[in-house]
FIMI-805809 format. One record per residue (C-alpha): y, x, z; chain. Coordinates in nm, 3 decimals. Layout:
BEGIN
((Y,X,Z),'A')
...
This chain:
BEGIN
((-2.269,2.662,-1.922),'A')
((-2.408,2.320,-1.867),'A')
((-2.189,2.019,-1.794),'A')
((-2.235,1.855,-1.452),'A')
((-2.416,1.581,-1.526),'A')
((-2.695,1.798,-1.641),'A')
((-2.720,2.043,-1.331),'A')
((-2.660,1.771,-1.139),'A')
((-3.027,1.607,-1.314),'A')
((-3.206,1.899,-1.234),'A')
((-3.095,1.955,-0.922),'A')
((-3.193,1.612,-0.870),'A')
((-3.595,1.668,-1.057),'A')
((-3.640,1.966,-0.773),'A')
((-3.485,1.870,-0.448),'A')
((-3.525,1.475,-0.462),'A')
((-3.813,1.471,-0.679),'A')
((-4.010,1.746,-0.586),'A')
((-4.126,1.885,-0.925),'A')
((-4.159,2.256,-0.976),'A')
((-4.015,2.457,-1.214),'A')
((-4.288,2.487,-1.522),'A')
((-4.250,2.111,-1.467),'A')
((-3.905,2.032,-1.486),'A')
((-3.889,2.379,-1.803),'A')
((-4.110,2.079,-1.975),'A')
((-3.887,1.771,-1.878),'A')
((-3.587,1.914,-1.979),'A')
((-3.633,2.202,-2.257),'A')
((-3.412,2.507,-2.055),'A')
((-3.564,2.785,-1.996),'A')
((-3.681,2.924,-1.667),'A')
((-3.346,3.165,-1.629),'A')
((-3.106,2.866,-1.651),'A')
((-3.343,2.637,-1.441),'A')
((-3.325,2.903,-1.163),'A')
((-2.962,2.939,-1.187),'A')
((-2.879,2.567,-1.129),'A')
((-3.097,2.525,-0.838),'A')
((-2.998,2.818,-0.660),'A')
((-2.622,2.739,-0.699),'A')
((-2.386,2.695,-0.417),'A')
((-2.061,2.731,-0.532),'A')
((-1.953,2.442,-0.691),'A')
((-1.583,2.465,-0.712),'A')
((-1.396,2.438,-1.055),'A')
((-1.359,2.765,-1.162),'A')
((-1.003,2.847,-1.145),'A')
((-0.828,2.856,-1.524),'A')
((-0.728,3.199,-1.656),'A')
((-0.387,3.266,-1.735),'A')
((-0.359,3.317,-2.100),'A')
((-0.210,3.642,-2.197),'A')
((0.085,3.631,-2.406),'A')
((0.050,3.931,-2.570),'A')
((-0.336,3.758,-2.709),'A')
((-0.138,3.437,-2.815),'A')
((-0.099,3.429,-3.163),'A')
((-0.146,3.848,-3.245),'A')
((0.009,3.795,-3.600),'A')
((0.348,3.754,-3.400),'A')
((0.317,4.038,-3.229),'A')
((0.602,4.265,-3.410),'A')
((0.791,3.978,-3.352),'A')
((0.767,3.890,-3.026),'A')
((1.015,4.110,-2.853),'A')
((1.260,3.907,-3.071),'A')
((1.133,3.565,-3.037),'A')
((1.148,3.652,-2.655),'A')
((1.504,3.755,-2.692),'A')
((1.637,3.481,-2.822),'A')
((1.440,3.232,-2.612),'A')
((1.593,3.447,-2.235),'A')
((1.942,3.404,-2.377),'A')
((1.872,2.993,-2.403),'A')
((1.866,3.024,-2.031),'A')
((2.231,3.021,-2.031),'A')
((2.318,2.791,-2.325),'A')
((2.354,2.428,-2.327),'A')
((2.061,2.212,-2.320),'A')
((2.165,2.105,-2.748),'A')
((2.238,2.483,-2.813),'A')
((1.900,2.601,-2.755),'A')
((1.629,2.739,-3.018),'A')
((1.374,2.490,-3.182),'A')
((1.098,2.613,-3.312),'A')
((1.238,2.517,-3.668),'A')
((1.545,2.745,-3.571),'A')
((1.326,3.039,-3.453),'A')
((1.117,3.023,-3.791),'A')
((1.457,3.058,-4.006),'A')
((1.604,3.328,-3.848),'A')
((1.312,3.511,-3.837),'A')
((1.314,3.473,-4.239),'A')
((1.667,3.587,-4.245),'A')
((1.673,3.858,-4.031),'A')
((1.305,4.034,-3.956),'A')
((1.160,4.243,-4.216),'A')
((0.872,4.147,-4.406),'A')
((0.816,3.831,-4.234),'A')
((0.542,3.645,-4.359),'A')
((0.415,3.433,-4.088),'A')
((0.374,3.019,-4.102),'A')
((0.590,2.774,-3.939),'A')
((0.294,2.623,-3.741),'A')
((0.226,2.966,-3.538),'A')
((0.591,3.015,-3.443),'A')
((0.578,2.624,-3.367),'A')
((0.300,2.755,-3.177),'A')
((0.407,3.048,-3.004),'A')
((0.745,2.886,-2.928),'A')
((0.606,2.604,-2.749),'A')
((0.403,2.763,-2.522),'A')
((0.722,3.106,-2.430),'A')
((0.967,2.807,-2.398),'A')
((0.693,2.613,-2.075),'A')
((0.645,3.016,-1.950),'A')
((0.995,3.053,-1.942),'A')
((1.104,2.640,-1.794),'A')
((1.305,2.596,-2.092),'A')
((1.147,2.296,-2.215),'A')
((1.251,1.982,-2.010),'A')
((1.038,1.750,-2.152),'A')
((0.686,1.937,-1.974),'A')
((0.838,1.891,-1.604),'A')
((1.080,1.856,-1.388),'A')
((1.234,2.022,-1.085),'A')
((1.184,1.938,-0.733),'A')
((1.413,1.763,-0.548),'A')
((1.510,1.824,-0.207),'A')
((1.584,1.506,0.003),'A')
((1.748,1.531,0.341),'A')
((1.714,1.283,0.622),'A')
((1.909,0.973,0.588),'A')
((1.905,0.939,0.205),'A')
((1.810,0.626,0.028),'A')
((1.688,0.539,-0.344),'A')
((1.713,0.186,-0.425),'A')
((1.608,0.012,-0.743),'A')
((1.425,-0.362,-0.876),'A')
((1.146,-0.449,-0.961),'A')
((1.010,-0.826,-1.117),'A')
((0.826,-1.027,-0.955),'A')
((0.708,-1.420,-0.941),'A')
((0.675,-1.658,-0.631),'A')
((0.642,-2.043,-0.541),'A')
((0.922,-2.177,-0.268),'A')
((0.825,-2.532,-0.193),'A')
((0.570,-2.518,-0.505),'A')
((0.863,-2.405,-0.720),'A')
((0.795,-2.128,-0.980),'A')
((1.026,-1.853,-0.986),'A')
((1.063,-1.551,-1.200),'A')
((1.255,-1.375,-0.951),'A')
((1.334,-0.985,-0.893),'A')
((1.272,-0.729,-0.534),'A')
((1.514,-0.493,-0.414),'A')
((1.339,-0.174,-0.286),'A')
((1.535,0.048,-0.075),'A')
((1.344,0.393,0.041),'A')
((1.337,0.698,0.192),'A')
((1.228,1.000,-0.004),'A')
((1.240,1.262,0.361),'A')
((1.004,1.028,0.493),'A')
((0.859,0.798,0.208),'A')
((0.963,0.463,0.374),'A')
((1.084,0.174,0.259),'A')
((1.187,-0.158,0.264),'A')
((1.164,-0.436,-0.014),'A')
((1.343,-0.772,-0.021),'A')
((1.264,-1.055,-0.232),'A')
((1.558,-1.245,-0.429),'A')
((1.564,-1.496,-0.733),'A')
((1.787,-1.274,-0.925),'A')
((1.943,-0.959,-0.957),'A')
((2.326,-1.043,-0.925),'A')
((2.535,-0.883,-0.707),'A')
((2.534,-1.155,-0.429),'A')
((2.161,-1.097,-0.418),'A')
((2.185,-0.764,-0.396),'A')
((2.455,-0.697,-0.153),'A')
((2.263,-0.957,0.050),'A')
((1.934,-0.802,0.055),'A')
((2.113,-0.454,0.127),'A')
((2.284,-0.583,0.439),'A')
((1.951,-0.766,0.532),'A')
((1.766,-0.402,0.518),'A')
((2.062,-0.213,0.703),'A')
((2.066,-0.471,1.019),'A')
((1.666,-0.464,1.039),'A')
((1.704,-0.082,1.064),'A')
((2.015,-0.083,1.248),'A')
((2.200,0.203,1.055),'A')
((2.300,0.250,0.686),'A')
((2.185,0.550,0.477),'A')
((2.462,0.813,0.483),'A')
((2.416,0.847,0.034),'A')
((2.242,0.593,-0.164),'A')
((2.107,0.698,-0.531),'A')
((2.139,0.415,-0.776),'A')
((2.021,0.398,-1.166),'A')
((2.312,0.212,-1.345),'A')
((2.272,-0.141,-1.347),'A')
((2.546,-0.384,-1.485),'A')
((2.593,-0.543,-1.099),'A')
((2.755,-0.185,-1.004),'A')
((2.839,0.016,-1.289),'A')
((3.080,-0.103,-1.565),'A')
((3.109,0.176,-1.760),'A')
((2.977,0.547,-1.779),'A')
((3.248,0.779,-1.864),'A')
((3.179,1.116,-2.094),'A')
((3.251,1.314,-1.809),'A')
((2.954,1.202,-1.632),'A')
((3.167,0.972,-1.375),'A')
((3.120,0.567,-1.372),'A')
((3.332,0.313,-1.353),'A')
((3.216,0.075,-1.036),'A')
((3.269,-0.287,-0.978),'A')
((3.541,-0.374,-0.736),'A')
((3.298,-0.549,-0.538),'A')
((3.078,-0.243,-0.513),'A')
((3.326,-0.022,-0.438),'A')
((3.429,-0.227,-0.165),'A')
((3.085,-0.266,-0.051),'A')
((2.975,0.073,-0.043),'A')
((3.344,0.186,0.165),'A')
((3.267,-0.095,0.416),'A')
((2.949,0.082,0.479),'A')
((3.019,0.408,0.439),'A')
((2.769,0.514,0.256),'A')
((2.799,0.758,-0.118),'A')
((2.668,0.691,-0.386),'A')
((2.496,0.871,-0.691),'A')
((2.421,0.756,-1.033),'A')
((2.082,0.885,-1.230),'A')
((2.121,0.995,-1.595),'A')
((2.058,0.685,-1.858),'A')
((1.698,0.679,-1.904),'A')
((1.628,0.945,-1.617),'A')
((1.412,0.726,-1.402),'A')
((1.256,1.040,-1.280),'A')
((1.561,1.151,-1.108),'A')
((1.448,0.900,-0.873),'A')
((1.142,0.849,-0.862),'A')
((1.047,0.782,-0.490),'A')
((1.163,0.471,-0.510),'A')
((1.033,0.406,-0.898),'A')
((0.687,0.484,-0.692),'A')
((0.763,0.270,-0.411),'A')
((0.862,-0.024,-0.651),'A')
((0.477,-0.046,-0.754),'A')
((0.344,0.004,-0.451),'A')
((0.549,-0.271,-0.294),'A')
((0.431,-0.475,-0.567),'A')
((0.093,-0.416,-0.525),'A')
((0.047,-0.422,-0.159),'A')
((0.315,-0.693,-0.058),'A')
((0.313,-0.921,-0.332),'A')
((0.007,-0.976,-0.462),'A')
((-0.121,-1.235,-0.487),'A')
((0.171,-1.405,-0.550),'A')
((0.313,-1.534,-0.289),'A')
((0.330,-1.903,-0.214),'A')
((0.586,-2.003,0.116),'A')
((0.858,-2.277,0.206),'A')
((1.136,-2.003,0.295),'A')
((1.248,-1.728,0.119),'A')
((1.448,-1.600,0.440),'A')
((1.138,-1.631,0.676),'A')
((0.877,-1.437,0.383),'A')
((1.112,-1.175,0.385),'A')
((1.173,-1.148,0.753),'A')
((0.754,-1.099,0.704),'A')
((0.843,-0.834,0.429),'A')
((1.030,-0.625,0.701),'A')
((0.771,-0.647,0.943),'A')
((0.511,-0.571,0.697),'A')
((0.717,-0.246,0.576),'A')
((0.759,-0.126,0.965),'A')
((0.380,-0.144,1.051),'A')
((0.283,0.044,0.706),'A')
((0.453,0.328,0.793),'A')
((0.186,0.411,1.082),'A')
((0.006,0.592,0.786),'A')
((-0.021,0.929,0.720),'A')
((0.251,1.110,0.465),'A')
((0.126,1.219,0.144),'A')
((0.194,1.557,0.183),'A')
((0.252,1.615,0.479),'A')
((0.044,1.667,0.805),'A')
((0.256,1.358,0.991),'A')
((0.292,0.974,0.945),'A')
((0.580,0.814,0.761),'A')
((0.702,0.659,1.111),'A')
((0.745,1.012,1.273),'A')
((0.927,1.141,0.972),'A')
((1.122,0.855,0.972),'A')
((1.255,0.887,1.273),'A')
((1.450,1.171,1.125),'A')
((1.577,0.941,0.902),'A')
((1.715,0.759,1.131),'A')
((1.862,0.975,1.396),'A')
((2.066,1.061,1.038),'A')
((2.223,0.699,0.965),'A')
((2.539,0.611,0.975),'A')
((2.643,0.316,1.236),'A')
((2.663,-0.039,1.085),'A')
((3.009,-0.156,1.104),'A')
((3.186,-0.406,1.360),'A')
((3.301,-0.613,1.104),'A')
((3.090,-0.818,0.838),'A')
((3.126,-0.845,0.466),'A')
((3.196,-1.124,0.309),'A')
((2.919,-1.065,0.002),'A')
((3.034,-1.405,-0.169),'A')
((3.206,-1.397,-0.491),'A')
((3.547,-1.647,-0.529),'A')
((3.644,-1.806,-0.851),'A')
((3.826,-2.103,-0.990),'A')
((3.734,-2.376,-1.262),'A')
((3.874,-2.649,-1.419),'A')
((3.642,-2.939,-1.403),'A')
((3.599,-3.207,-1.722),'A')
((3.649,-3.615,-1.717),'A')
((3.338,-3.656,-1.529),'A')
((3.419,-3.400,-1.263),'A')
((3.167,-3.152,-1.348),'A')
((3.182,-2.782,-1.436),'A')
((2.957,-2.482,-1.548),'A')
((2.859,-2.119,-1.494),'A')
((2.696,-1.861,-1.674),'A')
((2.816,-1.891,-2.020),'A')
((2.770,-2.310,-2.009),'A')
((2.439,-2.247,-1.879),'A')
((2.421,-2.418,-1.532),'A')
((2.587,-2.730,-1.483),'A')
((2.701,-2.864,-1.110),'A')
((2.862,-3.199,-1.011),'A')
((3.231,-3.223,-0.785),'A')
((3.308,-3.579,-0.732),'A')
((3.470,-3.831,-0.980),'A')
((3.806,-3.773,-0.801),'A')
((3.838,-3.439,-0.894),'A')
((3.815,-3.456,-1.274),'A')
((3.984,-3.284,-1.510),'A')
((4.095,-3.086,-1.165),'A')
((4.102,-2.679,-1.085),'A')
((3.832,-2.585,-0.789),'A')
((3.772,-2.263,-0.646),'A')
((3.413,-2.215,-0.573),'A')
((3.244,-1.972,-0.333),'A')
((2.925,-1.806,-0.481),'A')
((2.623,-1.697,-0.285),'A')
((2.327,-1.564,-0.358),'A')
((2.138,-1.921,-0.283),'A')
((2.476,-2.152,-0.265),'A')
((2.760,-2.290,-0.496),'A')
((3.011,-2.403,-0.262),'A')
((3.292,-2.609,-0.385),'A')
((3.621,-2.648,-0.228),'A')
((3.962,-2.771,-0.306),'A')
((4.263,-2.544,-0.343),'A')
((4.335,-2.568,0.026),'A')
((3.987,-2.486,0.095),'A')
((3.831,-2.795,0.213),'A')
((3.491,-2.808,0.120),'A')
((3.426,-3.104,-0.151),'A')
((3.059,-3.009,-0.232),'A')
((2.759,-2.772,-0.148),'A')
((2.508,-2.673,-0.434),'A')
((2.163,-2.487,-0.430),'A')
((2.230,-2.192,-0.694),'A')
((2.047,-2.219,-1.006),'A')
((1.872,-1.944,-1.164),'A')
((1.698,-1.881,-1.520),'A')
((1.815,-1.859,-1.862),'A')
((1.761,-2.248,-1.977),'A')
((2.007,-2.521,-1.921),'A')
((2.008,-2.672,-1.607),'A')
((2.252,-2.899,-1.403),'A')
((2.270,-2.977,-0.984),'A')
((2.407,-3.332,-0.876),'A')
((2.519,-3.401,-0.579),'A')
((2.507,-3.804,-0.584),'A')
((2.704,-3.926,-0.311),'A')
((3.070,-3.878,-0.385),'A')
((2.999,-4.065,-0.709),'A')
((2.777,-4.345,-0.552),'A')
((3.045,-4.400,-0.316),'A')
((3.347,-4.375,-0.552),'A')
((3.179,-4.598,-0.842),'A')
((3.094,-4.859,-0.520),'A')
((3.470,-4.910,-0.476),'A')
((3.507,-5.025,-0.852),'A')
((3.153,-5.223,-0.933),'A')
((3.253,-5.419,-1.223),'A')
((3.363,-5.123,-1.407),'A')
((3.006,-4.937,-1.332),'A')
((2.851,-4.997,-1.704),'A')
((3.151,-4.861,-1.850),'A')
((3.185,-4.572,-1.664),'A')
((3.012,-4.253,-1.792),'A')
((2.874,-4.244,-1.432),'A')
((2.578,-4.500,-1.550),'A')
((2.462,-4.326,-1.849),'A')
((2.408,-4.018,-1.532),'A')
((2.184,-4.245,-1.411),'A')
((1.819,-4.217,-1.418),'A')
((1.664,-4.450,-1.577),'A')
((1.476,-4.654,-1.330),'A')
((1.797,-4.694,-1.136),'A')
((1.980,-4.800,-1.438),'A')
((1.718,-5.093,-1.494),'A')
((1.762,-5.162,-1.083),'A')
((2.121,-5.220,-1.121),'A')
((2.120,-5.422,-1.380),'A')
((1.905,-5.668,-1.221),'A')
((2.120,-5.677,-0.906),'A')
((2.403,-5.991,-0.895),'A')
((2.762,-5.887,-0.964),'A')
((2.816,-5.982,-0.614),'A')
((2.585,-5.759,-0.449),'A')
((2.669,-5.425,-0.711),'A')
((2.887,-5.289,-0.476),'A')
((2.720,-5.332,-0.189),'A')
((2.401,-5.169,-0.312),'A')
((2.556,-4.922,-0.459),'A')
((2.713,-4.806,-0.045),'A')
((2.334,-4.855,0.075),'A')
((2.228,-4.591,-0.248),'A')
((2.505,-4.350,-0.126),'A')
((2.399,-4.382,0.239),'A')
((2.018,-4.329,0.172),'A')
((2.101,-4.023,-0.073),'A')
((2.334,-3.864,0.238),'A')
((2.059,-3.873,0.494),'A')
((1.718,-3.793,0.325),'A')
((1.832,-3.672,-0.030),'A')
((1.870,-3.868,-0.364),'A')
((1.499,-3.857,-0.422),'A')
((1.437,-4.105,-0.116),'A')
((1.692,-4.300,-0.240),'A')
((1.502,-4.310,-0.602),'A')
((1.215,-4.385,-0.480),'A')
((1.340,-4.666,-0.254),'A')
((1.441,-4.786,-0.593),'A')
((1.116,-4.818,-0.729),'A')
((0.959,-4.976,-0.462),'A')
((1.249,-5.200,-0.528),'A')
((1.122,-5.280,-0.876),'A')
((0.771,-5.286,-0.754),'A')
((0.853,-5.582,-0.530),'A')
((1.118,-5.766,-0.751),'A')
((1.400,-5.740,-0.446),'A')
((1.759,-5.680,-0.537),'A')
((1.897,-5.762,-0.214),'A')
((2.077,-5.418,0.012),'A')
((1.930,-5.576,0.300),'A')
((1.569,-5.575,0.097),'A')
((1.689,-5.229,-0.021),'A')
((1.750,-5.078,0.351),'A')
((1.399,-5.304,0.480),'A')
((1.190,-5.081,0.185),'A')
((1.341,-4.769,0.284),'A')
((1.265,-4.796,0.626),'A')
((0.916,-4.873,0.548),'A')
((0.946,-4.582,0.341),'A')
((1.131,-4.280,0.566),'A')
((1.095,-4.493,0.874),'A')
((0.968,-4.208,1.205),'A')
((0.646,-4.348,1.328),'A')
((0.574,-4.202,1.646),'A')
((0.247,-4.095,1.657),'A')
((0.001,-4.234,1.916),'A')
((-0.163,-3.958,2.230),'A')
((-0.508,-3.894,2.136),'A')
((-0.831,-4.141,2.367),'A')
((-0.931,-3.911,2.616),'A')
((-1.297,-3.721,2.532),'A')
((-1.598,-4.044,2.583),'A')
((-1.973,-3.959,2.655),'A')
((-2.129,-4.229,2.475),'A')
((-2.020,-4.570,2.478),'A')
((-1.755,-4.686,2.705),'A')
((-1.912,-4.890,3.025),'A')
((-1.758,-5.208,3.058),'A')
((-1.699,-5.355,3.424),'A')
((-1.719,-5.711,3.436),'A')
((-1.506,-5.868,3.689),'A')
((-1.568,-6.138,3.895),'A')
((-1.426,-6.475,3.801),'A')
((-1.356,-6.810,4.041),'A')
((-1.336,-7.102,3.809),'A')
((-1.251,-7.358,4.147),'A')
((-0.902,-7.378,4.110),'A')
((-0.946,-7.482,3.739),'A')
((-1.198,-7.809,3.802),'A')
((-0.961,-7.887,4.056),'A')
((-0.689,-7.913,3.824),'A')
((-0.918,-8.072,3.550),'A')
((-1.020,-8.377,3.853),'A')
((-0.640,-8.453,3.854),'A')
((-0.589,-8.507,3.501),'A')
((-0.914,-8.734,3.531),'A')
((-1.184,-8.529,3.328),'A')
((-1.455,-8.613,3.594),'A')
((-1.364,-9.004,3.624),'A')
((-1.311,-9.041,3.240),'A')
């Protein structure tokens, strides 16, 4: 039996080339039966594989095999750890059978292939599972993206449909549980229903602990999430991916057909608004296995939801702190840093967390601050300027010996030191008032133009930033011009002017 390649080259020498057969016997070194054979062919299916007959698997077993096959039926019925290795098999065939002299590598072998005839061996497949409409899979996957050409190493929520193999990802910049309870609302409005049984692996945002009954222990958060909703839930085995593996395989695909290349935007609410879109039109494709498109199966899937409820959930999470002498506190384990205001040092806050926003509020619930979240495992801090600016500006002599200075960056360190003691307060309002309406970067930069032109005035100050941030209306566009403009000359009478000119004696002088 020749390999393809080689019927396939002289197939190719008679019917594209034209040679006869003597010709291609001398090209190719087969003789004239095999030559024949190939170029009359036309059945080129793979021939289907033969079943291999266990009674011709390894004949010195054969006295044994009744035995072997015994034992291996009654593992149908014991627990997954009580079952026969092939180590197991080999002793107790030494013990117990008569004048067994077989090796351990042909029970090894004979074992292996009774235990994928009988299913017993979990590790060679799986079995199918049967999905009915209105169940969801949902799972993360990794993935990076610029927002206002900012790096992040952020993470997708995928939530799918195994009935109809749709699905819906959502881009976040972490994998907390404000992200994900946020992107899980997002997905149940655009689809206007909520799965009626979610499977989940278990991630730390949901599960706490797995008990040794198989149960888990969910987050109060979760819990109260997935009641709102009403939607159950159901937990894979650790390390069982498998289990659920429509949405493991709509992770990747996701990846690779939404998010690559990586995607560059100003909003991370409006790309994933896109996302959604995107995810409804691909579903006008035709299902994988069956003779239908996603969309029309999923319309199955949806006539199954349950309704969304009338009332929203609140996905934020509430804490307190205790801020330090400057004001300022941090989250995750000292990692992020965010400012309050110099009046609330050394003072308990409670903070509502977001997915995107730290919002800062005193214990009666007044808001005090607003923070973008950070994200990422190095140290970073947030300052909100302003309620400092505007605090120090009250007390200017005691600016350089206030920790708020060495905050300072360093160009507006050197700016305030050149300003008079007279005008330190004063500049320091204008700072606070530039920071408030275009953001403390217009304010710095105001500063350096500042320094640039040796002012140290606030009126010089607010003159600079206006040049700076200033809205310049832009001028209408000249209307289209065929060639150069044609310029009508008027007529002038010059009378009246000699007359004046005779008065004042020009023609007599």
């Amino acid at each position: 039996m020749l390999t393809m390649d080689k019927v396939h080259s002289i197939r190719q020498l008679y019917y594209e080339q034209g040679k006869n057969i003597p010709a291609i016997i001398a090209e190719t070194g087969y003789d004239r039966k095999t030559i024949c054979k190939y170029i009359d062919m036309t059945d080129f299916n793979t021939p289907e594989p033969k079943a291999k007959d266990p009674e011709n698997i390894c004949p010195k077993l054969d006295n044994y095999k009744p035995l072997i096959d015994e034992w291996l039926a009654g593992d149908r019925k014991a627990p997954r750890k009580q079952r026969h290795t092939a180590k197991r098999v080999f002793h107790r065939l030494r013990k117990e059978a008569e004048d067994f002299d077989c090796s351990y590598r042909l029970v090894a072998q004979y074992v292996a292939y009774r235990k994928s005839q009988l299913h017993l061996d979990n590790r060679k497949g799986y079995l199918p599972l049967i999905h009915h409409p209105g169940e969801g899979q949902a799972d993360f996957g990794a993935a990076q993206f610029y927002e206002n050409s900012r790096c992040h190493n952020g993470k997708y929520l995928v939530l799918s449909f195994p009935y109809s193999n749709g699905g819906y990802p959502q881009l976040m910049y972490g994998e907390n549980a404000e992200c994900f309870m946020e992107s899980m609302i997002t997905i149940f409005e655009h689809i206007g229903g909520v799965p009626t049984e979610i499977w989940f692996d278990n991630t730390s945002t949901i599960v706490t602990k797995i008990l040794k009954n198989g149960g888990r222990e969910l987050t109060d958060k979760f819990l109260r999430f997935s009641e709102h909703y009403g939607f159950s839930c159901r937990f894979m085995n650790p390390e069982s991916g498998w289990e659920k593996g429509n949405v493991e395989n709509k992770v990747g695909y996701s990846r690779r057909n939404f998010l690559v290349p990586v995607p560059h935007f100003t909003s991370l609410y409006d790309f994933n608004q896109n996302l959604l879109a995107e995810a409804d039109a691909d579903m006008d494709r035709e299902h994988y296995h069956y003779d239908q498109t996603i969309l029309e199966r999923y319309d199955a899937d949806r006539k199954a939801m349950l309704p969304l409820p009338d009332t929203a959930f609140d996905t934020a999470r509430y804490e307190t702190v205790v801020t330090d002498k400057w004001g300022r506190f941090t989250l995750e384990s000292g990692k992020h840093e965010y400012s309050v205001s110099p009046d609330y040092s050394e003072t308990t806050v409670m903070l509502k967390i977001t997915a995107t926003q730290i919002m800062v509020m005193d214990m009666k619930q007044h808001l005090i601050v607003t923070h973008r979240r950070l994200y990422g495992d190095q140290k970073q801090s947030s300052m909100e300027w302003v309620p400092y600016l505007t605090a120090i500006s009250r007390k200017p002599r005691s600016l350089f010996n206030s920790g708020l200075f060495d905050m300072m960056p360093e160009n507006m360190q050197r700016y305030m030191k050149q300003c008079s003691s007279s005008d330190r307060g004063t500049v320091l309002k204008v700072l606070a008032e530039l920071t408030n309406r275009t953001g403390f970067d217009s304010a710095l930069q105001t500063v350096d133009q500042a320094l640039l032109y040796q002012v140290k005035d606030p009126d010089s100050l607010k003159n600079l930033y206006r040049r700076l941030y200033a809205d310049v209306p832009e001028l209408p566009l000249l209307p289209p011009q065929n060639g150069v403009p044609k310029i009508v000359q008027m007529p002038v009478d010059l009378s009246s002017y000699d007359k004046l000119l005779q008065k004042g004696g020009a023609v007599n002088g």
